[in-house]
BADOKE-151190 format. One line per field, with one value per residue (C-alpha): residue in three letters; residue number from 1; z, y, x. Coordinates in steps of 0.05 Angstrom, whole numbers, plus 5000, padded with zeros to 4 digits. Layout:
<pts>
resn (Ala	...);
resi (NUM	...);
pz (Z	...);
py (Y	...);
px (X	...);
</pts>
This chain:
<pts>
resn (Unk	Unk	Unk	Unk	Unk	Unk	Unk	Unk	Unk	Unk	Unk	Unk	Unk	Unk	Unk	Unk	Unk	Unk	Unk	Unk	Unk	Unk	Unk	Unk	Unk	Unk	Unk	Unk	Unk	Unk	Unk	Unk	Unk	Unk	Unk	Unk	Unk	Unk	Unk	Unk	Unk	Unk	Unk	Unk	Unk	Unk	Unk	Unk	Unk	Unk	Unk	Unk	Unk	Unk	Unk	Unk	Unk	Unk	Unk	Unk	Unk	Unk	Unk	Unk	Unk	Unk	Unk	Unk	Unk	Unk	Unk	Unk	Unk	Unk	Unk	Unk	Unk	Unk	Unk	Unk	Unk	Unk	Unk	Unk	Unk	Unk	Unk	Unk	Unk	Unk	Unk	Unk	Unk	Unk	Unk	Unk	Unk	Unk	Unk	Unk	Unk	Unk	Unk	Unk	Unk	Unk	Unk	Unk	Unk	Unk	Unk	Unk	Unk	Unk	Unk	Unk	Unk	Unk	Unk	Unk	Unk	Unk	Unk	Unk	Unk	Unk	Unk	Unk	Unk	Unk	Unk	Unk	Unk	Unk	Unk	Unk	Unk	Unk	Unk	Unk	Unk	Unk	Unk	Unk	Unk	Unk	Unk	Unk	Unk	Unk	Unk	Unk	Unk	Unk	Unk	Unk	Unk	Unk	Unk	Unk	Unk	Unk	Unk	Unk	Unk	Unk	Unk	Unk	Unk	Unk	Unk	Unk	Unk	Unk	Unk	Unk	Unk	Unk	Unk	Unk	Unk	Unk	Unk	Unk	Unk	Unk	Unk	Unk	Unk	Unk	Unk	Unk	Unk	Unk	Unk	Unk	Unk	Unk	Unk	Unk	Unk	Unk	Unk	Unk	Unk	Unk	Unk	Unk	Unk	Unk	Unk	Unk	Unk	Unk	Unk	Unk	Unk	Unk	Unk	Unk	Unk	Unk	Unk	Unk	Unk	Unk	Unk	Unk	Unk	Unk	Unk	Unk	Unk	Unk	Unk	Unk	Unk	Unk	Unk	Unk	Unk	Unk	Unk	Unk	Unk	Unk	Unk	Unk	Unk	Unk	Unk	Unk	Unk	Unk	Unk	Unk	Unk	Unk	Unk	Unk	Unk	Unk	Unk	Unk	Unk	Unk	Unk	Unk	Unk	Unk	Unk	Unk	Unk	Unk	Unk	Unk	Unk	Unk	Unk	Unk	Unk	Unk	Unk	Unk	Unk	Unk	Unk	Unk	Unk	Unk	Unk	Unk	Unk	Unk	Unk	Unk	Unk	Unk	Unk	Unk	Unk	Unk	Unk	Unk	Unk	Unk	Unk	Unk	Unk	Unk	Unk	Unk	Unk	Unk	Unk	Unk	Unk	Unk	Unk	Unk	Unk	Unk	Unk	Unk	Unk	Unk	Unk	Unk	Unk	Unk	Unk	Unk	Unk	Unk	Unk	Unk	Unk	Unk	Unk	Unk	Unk	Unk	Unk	Unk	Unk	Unk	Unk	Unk	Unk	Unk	Unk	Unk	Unk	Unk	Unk	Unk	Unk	Unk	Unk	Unk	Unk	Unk	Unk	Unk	Unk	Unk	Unk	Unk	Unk	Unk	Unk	Unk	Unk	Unk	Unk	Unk	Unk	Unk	Unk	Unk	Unk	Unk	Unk	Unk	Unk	Unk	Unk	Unk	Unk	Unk	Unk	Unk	Unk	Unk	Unk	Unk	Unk	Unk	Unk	Unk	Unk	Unk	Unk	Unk	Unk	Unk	Unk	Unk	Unk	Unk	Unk	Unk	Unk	Unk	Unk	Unk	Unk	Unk	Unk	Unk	Unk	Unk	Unk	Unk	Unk	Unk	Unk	Unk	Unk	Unk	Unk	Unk	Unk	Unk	Unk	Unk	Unk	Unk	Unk	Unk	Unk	Unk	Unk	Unk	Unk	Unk	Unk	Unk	Unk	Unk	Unk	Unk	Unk	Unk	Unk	Unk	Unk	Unk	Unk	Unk	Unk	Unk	Unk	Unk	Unk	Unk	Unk	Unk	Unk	Unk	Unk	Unk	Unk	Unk	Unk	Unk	Unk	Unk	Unk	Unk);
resi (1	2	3	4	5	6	7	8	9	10	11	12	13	14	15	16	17	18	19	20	21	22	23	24	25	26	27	28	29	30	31	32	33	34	35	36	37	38	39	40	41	42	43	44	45	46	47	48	49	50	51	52	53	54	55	56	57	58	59	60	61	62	63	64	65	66	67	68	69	70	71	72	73	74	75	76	77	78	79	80	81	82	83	84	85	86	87	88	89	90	91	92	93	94	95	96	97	98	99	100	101	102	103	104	105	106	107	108	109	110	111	112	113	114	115	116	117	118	119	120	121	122	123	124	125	126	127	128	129	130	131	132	133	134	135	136	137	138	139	140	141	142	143	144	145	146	147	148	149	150	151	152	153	154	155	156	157	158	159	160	161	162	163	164	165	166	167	168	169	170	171	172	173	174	175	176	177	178	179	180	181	182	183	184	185	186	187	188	189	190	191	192	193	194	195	196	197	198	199	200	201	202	203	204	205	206	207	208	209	210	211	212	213	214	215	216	217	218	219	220	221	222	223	224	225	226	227	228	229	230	231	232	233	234	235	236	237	238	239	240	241	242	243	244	245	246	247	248	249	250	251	252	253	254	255	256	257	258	259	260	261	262	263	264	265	266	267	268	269	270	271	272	273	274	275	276	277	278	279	280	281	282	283	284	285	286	287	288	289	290	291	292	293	294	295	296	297	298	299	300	301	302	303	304	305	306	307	308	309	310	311	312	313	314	315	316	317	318	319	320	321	322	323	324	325	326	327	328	329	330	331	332	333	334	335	336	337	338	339	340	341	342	343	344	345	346	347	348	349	350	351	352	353	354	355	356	357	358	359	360	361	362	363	364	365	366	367	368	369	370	371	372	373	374	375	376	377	378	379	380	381	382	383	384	385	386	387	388	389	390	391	392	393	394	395	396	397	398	399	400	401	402	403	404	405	406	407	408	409	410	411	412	413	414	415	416	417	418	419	420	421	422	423	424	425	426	427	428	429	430	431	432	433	434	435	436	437	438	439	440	441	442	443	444	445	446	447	448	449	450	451	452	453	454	455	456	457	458	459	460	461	462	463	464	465	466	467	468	469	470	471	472	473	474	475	476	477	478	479	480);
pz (6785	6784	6765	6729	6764	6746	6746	6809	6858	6898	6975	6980	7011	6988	6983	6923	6871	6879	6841	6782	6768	6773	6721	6682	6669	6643	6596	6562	6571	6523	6467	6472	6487	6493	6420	6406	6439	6416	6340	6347	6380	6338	6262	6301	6303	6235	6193	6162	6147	6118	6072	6054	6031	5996	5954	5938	5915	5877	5832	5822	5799	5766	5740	5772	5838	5885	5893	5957	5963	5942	5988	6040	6021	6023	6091	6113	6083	6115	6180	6175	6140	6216	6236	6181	6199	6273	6243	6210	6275	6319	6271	6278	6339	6382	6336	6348	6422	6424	6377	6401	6469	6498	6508	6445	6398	6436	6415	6342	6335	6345	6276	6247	6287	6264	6193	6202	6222	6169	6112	6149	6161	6082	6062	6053	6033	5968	5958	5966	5999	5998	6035	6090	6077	6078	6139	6180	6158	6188	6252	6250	6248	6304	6346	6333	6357	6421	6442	6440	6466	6528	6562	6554	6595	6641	6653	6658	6707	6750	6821	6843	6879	6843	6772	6760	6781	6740	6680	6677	6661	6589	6593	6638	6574	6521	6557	6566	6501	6475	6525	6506	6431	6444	6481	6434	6379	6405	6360	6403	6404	6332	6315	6269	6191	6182	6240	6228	6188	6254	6291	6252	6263	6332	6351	6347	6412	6452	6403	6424	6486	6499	6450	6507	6567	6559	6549	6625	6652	6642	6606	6627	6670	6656	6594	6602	6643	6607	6538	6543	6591	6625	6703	6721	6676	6703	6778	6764	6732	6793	6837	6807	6800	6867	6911	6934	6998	6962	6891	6921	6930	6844	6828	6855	6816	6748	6761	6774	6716	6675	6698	6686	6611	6606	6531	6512	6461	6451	6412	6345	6337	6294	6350	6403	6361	6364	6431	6474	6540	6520	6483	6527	6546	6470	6456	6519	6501	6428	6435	6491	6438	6392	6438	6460	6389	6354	6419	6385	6429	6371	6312	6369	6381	6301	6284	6347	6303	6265	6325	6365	6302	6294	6372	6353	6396	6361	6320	6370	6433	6393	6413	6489	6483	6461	6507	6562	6528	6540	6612	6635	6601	6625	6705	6695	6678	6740	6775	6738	6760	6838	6832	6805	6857	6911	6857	6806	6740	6719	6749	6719	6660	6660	6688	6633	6584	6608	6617	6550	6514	6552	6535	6462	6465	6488	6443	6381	6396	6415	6356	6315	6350	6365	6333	6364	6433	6446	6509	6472	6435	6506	6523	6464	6494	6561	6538	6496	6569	6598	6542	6548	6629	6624	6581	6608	6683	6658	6581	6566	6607	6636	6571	6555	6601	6597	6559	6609	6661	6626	6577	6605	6577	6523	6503	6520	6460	6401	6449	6442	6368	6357	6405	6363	6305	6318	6357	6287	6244	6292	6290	6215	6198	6241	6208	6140	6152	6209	6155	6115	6164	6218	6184	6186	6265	6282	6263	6319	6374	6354	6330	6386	6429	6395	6400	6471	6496	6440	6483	6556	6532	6558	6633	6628	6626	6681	6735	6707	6640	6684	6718	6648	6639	6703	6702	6631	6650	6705	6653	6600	6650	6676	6603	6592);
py (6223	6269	6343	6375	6434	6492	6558	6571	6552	6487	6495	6436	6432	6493	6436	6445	6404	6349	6364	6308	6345	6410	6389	6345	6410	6452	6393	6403	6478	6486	6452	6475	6540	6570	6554	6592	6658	6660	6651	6702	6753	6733	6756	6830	6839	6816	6861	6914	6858	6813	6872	6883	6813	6814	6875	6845	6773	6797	6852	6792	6747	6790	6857	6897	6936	6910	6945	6973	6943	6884	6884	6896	6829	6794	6808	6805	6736	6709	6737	6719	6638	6622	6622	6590	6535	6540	6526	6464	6445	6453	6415	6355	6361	6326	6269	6273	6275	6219	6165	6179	6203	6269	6257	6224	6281	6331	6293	6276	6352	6368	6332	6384	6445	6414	6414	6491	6509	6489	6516	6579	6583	6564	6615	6668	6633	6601	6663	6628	6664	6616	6578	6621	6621	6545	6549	6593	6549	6491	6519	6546	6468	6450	6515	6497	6420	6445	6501	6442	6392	6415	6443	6370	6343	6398	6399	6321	6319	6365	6352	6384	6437	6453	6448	6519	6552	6489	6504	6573	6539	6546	6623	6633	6590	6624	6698	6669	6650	6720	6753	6698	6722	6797	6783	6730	6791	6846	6871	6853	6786	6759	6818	6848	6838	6778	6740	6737	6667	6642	6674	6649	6583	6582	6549	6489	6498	6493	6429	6391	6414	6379	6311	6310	6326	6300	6220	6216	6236	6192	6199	6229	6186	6197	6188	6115	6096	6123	6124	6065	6021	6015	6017	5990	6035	6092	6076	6077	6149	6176	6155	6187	6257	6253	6203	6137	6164	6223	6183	6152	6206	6225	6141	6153	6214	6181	6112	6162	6189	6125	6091	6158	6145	6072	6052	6122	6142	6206	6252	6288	6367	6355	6317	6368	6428	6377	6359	6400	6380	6418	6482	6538	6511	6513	6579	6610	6579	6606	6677	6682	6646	6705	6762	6748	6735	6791	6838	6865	6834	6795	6853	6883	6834	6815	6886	6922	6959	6992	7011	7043	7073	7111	7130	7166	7122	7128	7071	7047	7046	7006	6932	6947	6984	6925	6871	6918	6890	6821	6828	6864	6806	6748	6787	6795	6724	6696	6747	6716	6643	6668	6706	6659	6616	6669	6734	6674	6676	6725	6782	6774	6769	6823	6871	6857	6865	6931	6960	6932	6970	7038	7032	7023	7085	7120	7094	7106	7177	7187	7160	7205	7270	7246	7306	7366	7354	7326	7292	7251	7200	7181	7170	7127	7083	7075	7059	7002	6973	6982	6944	6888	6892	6889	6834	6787	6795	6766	6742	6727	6675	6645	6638	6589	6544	6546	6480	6438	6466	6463	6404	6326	6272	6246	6317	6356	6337	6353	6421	6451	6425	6473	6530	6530	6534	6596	6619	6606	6641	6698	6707	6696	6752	6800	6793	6805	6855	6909	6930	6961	6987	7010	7083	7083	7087	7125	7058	7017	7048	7020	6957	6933	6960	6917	6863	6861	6871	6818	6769	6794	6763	6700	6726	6776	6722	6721	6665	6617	6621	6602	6548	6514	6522	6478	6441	6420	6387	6347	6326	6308	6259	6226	6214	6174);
px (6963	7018	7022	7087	7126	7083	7095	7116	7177	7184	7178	7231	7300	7351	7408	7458	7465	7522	7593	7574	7513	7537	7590	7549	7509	7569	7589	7515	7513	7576	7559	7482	7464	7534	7542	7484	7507	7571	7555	7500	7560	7617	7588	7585	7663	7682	7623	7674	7723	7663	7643	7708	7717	7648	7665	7739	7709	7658	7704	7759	7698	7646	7701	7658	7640	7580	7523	7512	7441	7463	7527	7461	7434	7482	7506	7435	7442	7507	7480	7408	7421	7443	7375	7346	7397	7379	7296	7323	7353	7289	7254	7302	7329	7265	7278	7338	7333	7283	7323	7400	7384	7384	7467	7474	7441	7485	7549	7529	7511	7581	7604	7557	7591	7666	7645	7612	7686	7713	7675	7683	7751	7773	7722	7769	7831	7789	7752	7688	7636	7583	7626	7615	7538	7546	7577	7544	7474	7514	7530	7459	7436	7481	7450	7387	7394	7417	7381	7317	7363	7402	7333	7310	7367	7368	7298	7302	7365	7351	7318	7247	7275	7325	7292	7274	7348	7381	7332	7362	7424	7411	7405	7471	7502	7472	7491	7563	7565	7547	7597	7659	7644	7647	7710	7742	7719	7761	7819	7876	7844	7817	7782	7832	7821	7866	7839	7758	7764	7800	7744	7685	7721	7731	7659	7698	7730	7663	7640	7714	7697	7634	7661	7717	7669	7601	7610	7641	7568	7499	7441	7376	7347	7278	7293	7327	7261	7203	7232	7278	7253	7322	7306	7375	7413	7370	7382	7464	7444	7405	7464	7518	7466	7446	7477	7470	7419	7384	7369	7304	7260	7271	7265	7197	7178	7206	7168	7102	7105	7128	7064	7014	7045	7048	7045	7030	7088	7122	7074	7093	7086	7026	6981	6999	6959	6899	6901	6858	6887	6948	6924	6937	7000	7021	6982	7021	7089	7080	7061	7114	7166	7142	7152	7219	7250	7213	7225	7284	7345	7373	7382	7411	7465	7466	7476	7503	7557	7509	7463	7523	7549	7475	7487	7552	7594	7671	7691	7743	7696	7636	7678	7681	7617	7576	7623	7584	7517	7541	7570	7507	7459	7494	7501	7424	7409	7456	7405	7344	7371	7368	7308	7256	7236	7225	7191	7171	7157	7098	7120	7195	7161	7114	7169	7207	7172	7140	7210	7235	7171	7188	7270	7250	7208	7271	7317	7275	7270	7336	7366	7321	7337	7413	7439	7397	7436	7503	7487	7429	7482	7492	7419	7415	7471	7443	7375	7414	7440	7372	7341	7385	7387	7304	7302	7347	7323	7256	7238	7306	7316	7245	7208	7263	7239	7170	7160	7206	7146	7088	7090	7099	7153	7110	7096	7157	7195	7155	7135	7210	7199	7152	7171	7245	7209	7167	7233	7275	7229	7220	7297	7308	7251	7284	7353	7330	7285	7324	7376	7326	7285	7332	7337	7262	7266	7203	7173	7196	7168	7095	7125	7162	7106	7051	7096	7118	7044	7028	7080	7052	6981	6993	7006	6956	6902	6852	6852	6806	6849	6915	6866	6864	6933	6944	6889	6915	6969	6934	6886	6936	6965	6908	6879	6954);
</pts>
């Protein structure tokens, strides 16, 4: 009987993972995650320009001027039909992952991000703005099919000891993607008013990228055993991770696993809500999923302009302003990545999320009584940094790989199914909803409060809760 890596770090050798691995990861991590932070950072630079174009299409087509509340929805729209796209993608992308391959839905997702492009790049040329609605739902898809993806193939390449650093992998992506966009967004980059259909367009880079990368690196090898069958295809896989002397010890992990699950299929998201051997696994990844989307981090990044604006930062500082957001998330996930094995995961967590709830507090009422004082603008904009700093030292980065820990192979797939989908929603809800209540701050204070405790639930369990949790995935096991 074997038991997954829980919550906790492995006690195994500190040796580094070969070059091919090492690599193999970056080739994923740019077409997965990295996608997904850079299109949530790029729509920030382009908003005047975008409104601008709005206002222009719409008199040339209708002979008449916008209406601001309209010009409102729509924005919220083009920013806001990402993640709706990204929900579409969660939903597919474990089937995705299970009938191509881990590898293979990674490189037919990129067709989708090449398409995205383009709609969004002859957008303003043809004067179409639902082109750029149609496109940004594309590259929404394509985000969505490899946030679930990537931590599969992470998760699944990755060696004991080195599983929960190389699982954080998708968060050092998804931070550099958010950083690249802020820089790639600057005005003496493509941030000036001419250039924002190139920049919208630009998340074809990282999809050639990964087209050009990815096929010189094998597939998951615990995938090619227990979901293929392929032992001899999986061997040549383990050797070329780990080495022709160090591939034994993970062969023997794999086939322990393959025969805990012989015959036993990969479940569907439906049969893991009825399956009692996995409940507080799925209740814990859930509400966690929850708390991190609805924390607040996103209409941060989505809307970033605005929130500095509010701050009184000066128009020209907002860009390097906010590429300070991204720098400081992406140092603390690096941070995160060396951290978790030795503080592990609860207390990251529960740090986080207790510093996110008091920077909010701060923020809130400095933005409300930003013009009493002149030094509380700049209170506002250091409780931004702390915000971001708190949340990616702890939820931002371990909640994403949760499900890799928690859930096994025949149940991992149809888990990240379900954790994107509450993730997608989550995200969606917030970007329709923060532009009209962002001038209603005194709200957020108990909002994001209720809904970071709601999200510390899960670790604030007693010990014979967490026993289930363990014991869960033990039992789950055995009854394959």
């Amino acid at each position: 009987m074997e038991s997954q890596p829980l919550l906790r770090g492995s006690s195994a050798r500190s040796k580094l993972p070969s070059w091919t691995l090492f690599l193999a990861v970056c080739a994923v991590g740019i077409g997965g995650t990295f996608q997904y932070g850079y299109n949530v950072s790029i729509i920030n630079a382009p908003t005047q320009h975008i409104h601008r174009f709005l206002n222009e299409t719409w008199t040339n087509r209708y002979h008449k001027a916008l209406n601001p509340d309209l010009l409102t929805f729509l924005w919220s729209v083009i920013a806001s039909v990402f993640s709706l796209g990204g929900l579409c993608g969660a939903v597919v992308g474990g089937s995705m992952a299970i009938r191509l391959g881990r590898k293979g839905a990674l490189l037919m997702n990129n067709i989708i991000a090449m398409l995205a492009s383009i709609l969004m790049g002859i957008s303003f040329p043809t004067g179409l703005f639902e082109l750029l609605i149609a496109g940004r739902f594309l590259i929404g898809i394509n985000s969505g099919v490899g946030i679930c993806v990537q931590p599969l193939y992470l998760g699944e390449v990755a060696p004991k000891h080195l599983r929960g650093g190389m699982a954080m992998g998708s968060s050092i992506f998804l931070t550099g993607g958010i950083l690249m966009g802020q820089i790639i967004g600057l005005r003496e980059l493509l941030g000036e008013e001419m250039y924002w259909p190139l920049l919208l367009s630009s998340s074809c880079l990282p999809a050639f990228a990964q087209l050009l990368f990815l096929p010189w690196f094998p597939e998951s090898p615990r995938y090619l055993l227990i979901d293929r069958g392929d032992e001899l295809s999986c061997v040549k896989a383990l050797k070329r991770f780990h080495g022709s002397s160090e591939y034994g010890r993970e062969m023997e992990d794999i086939q322990r696993e393959s025969f805990a699950l012989d015959g036993v299929k990969a479940k569907k998201p439906w049969q893991l809500f009825t399956d009692r051997a996995v409940r507080w696994q799925l209740i814990t990844v859930i509400v966690m999923t929850m708390g991190q989307q609805l924390s607040g981090i996103n209409a941060i990044y989505f809307y970033a302009t605005y929130v500095f604006e509010q701050a009184g930062i000066s128009a020209e500082q907002i860009p390097y302003v906010t590429l300070g957001t991204g720098a400081c998330e992406c140092l603390t996930a690096l941070t995160c990545g060396l951290l978790i094995d030795y503080v592990g995961r609860r207390y990251l967590i529960i740090g986080g999320y207790l510093l996110m709830t008091l920077w909010s507090i701060v923020l809130t009422f400095s933005l409300t009584y930003q013009e009493l004082y002149p030094w509380v603008p700049y209170v506002s904009m250091t409780s931004i940094f702390a915000f971001i700093l708190s949340f990616g030292l702890g939820p931002g980065g371990i909640t994403n790989i949760l499900i890799a820990e928690l859930f096994i192979q025949s149940s991992r797939a149809a888990a990240y199914m379900i954790g994107g989908t509450i993730s997608w929603i989550s995200f969606f809800t917030i970007g329709m909803l923060f532009p009209f209540i962002v001038t209603e701050t005194v709200l957020l204070p108990g909002v994001l409060t209720g809904v970071l405790l709601h999200g510390c639930f899960p670790l604030l369990c007693n010990s014979r809760d967490k026993k289930q949790i363990f014991s869960g995935n033990q039992k789950g096991i055995s009854q394959a």
